[in-house]
N, C-alpha and C positions, 0 to 999 in steps of 0.2 A: 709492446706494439712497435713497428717498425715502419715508419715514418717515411717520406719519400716526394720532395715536392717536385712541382710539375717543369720548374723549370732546370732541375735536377738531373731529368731524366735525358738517358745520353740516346742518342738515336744509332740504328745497326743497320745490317746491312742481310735481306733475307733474300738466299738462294732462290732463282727464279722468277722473282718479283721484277717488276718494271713499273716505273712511271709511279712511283710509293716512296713515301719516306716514314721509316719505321721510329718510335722510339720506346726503347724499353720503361715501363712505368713500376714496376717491381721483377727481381729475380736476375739470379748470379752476382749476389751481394751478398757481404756478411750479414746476422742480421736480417736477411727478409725469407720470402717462402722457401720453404722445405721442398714442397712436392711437384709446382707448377712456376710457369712467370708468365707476366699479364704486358701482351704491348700495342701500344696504341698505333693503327697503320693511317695514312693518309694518301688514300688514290687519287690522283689525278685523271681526269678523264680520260679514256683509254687506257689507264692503267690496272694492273692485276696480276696472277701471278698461276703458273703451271702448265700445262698440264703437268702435274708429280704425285705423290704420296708421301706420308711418314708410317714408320712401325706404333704410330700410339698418336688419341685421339687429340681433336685441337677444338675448339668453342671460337664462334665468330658473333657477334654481336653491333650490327648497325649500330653506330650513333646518331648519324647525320648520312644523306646522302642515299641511294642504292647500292648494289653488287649484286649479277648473275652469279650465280652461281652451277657450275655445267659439272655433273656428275652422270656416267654412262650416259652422255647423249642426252639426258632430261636438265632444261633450265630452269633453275629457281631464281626469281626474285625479292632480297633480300631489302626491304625499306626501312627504313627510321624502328626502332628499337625492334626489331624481328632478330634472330637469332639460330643459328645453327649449330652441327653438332657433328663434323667430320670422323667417320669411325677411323681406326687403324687402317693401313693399307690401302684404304678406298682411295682411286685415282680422282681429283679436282681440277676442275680450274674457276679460275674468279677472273671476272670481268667489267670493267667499271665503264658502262655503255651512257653515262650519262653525261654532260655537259658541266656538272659538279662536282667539285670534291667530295669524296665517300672515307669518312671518318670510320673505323672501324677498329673495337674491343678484341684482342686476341689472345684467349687463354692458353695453352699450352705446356703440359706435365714436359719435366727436363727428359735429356735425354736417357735412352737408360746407358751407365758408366761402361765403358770398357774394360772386359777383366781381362 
């Protein structure tokens, strides 16, 4: 097992994001996952992040709080433990239209290595 406490976790800094403060809660450590890393974001109202893409898929999960979520043109509403499922490639944006902070689970496989 590979352990990891909360006040441990260092916070980073994700491309395109605003008005967010990320912190890594597992991954790119000795010792933790292999395949993914898990991080906790915190939007600020008006805060969110894109319009962009990645080559490989990412999981969102409310904790607290909302987030739109705007994919071709159609808005989703993302509330308290609802959860998404961003394919590869698909173009996003996230949006934090609410007056509260939007606590949000973000799983996300590594990248894949440069050969």
């Amino acid at each position: 097992m590979h352990l990891k406490r909360f006040e441990d976790a260092e916070t980073y800094e994700a491309p395109n994001h605003f008005g967010v403060t990320g912190l890594r809660l597992q991954g790119f450590e000795e010792g933790g996952p292999e395949n993914q890393w898990v991080g906790l974001s915190q939007f600020l109202p008006n805060g969110g992040a894109g319009p962009d893409s990645t080559p490989f898929e990412k999981v969102y999960v409310v904790l607290d709080g909302e987030m739109t979520v705007i994919i071709d043109g159609e808005e989703t509403v993302l509330r308290k433990f609802d959860s998404c499922t961003i394919a590869p490639n698909e173009v996003r944006k996230i949006e934090n239209r609410s007056n509260l902070v939007c606590t949000m689970l973000v799983v996300i496989p590594y990248p894949p290595e440069a050969s």
